[in-house]
DOPAVEX-789216 format. One line per field, with one value per residue (C-alpha): residue number from 1; z, y negated, x negated. Coordinates in steps of 0.05 Angstrom, whole numbers, plus 5000, padded with zeros to 4 digits. Each point is the difference from the previous one (the first is absolute). Layout:
resi = c(NUM_...)
c3 = c(Z_...)
c2 = c(Y_...)
c1 = c(X_...)
% end
This chain:
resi = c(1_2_3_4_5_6_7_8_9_10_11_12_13_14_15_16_17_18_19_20_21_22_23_24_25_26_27_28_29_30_31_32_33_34_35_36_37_38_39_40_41_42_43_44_45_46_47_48_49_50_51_52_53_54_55_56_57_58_59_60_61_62_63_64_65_66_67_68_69_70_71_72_73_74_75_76_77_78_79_80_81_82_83_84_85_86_87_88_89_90_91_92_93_94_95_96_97_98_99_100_101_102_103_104_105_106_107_108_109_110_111_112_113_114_115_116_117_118_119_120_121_122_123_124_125_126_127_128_129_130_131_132_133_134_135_136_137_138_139_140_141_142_143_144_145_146_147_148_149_150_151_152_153_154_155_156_157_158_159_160_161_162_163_164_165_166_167_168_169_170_171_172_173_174_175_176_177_178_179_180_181_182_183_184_185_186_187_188_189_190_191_192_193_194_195_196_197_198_199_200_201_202)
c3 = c(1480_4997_5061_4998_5052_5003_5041_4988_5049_5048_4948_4933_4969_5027_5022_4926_4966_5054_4995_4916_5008_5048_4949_4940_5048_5038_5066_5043_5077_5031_5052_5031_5021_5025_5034_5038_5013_5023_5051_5015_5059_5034_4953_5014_4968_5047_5064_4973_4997_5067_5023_4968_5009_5062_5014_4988_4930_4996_4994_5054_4949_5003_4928_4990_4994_4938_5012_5059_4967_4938_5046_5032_4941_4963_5057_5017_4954_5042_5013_4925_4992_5059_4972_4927_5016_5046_4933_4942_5029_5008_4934_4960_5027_4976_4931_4995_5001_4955_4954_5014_4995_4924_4975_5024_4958_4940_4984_4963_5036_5075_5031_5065_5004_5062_5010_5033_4953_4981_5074_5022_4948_4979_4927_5000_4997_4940_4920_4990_5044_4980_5019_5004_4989_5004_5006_5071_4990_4973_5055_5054_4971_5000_5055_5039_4961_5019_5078_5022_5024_4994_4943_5053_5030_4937_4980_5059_4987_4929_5032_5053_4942_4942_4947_4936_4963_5043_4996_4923_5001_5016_4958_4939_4978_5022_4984_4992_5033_4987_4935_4996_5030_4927_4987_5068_4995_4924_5024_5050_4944_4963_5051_5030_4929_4992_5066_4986_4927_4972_5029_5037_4985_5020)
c2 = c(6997_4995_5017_5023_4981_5071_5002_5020_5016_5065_5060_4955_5042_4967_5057_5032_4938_4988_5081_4987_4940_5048_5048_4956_4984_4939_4995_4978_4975_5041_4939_5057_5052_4946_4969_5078_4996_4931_5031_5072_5030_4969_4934_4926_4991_5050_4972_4922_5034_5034_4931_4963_5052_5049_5068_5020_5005_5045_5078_5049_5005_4938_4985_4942_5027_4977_5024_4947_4950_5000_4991_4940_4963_5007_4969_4952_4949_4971_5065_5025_4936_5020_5059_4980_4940_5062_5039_4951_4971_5074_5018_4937_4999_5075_4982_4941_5056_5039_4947_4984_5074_4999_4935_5033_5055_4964_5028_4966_4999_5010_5017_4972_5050_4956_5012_4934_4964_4933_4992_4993_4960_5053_4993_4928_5050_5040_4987_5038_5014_5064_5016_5070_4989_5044_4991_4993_5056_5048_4971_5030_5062_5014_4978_5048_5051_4983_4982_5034_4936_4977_4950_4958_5003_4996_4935_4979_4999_4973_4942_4978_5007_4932_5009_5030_4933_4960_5041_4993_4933_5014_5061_4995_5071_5036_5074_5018_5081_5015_5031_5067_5014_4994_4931_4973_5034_4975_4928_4999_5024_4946_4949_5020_5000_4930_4974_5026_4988_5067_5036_5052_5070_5044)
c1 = c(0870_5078_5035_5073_5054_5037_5074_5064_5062_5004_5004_4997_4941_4940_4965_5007_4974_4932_4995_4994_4954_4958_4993_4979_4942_5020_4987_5065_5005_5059_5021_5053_4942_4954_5056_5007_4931_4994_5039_4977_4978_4940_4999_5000_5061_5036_4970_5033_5066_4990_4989_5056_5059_4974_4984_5059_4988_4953_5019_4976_4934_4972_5026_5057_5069_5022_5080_5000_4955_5054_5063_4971_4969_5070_5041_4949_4975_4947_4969_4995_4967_4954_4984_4992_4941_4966_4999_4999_4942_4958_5031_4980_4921_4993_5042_4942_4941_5038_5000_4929_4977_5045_4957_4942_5007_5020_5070_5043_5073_5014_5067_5028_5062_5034_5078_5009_4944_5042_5027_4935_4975_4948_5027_4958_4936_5017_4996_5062_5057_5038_5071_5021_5078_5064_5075_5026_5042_4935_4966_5042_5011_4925_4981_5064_4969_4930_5004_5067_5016_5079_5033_5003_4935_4976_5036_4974_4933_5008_5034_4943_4956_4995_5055_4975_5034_4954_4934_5007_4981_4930_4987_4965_5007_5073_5003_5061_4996_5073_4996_4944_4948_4959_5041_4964_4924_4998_5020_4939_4953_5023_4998_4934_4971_5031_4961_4929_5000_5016_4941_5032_4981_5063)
% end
């Protein structure tokens, strides 16, 4: 079984490209969603945070307030990385079953769609590491479009994440999503067909 390293940069297309290798019948491991429910209401993950940050972050519900959560991890280094061993370590042991449960039933490529999967080393598991990749300048203007957030906030966010110029060093496949949609989906055919030996049935 093949497994492929998925990431790309806040709004570069990943979601379109692990959404396409969904529907030609590969089974993909959303880090982002388990990393929500590592930390839901009621979980193991939530009661760590509770202990390393305090009450205080917890909304009125029980559930972790994610506004508060955000402001602190961004002006605080030590607590992002805090937060990110509480969830990398949840996140990884249910991304091993995943893989497990794949093998067991014999397909033939896996997906580990993980935003931050060469910054922590995750791309060392897979066959392949894709790159979703856009311009800077697309980049922001999607992701305005997409969260409401400012140019600024935006740039932001792209800057506290690993430079595009740097993160191609350890891809093996880079998509380049800033042409059509059809330009993009027809490149993962092609790549996908590539990594299992042509035996994909689209």
């Amino acid at each position: 079984m093949k497994i492929i390293g998925l990431t790309g940069g806040i709004a570069s297309g990943k979601s379109t490209v692990s959404a396409e290798l969904r529907r030609l019948g590969v089974p993909v491991f959303d880090a982002d969603q388990e990393a929500k429910d590592a930390v839901a209401k009621g979980s193991e993950g939530l009661a760590l945070v509770v202990q390393a940050f305090g009450a205080e972050y917890l909304t009125a519900d029980g559930e972790m307030d994610r506004a508060k959560i955000s402001a602190l991890v961004f002006s605080d280094k030590q607590a992002l990385k805090t937060l990110e061993a509480i969830l990398h370590k949840i996140v990884w042991q249910n991304a091993e079953k995943f893989l497990q449960q794949c093998r067991q039933k014999g397909v033939q490529a896996a997906v580990l769609d993980v935003p931050l999967l060469i910054e922590t080393g995750w791309h060392k598991q897979a066959d392949s590491v894709w790159l979703v990749a856009v311009s800077r300048e697309q980049q922001i203007k999607r992701a305005m479009l997409r969260s409401g957030m400012t140019e600024d906030e935006v740039a932001a966010r792209i800057a506290a994440q690993m430079s595009l110029e740097e993160k191609k060093k350890y891809a093996d496949v880079i998509l380049d999503n800033s042409g059509s949609l059809e330009a993009t989906l027809a490149a993962v055919h092609r790549e996908l067909a590539q990594l299992v030996g042509d035996k994909s049935d689209g």
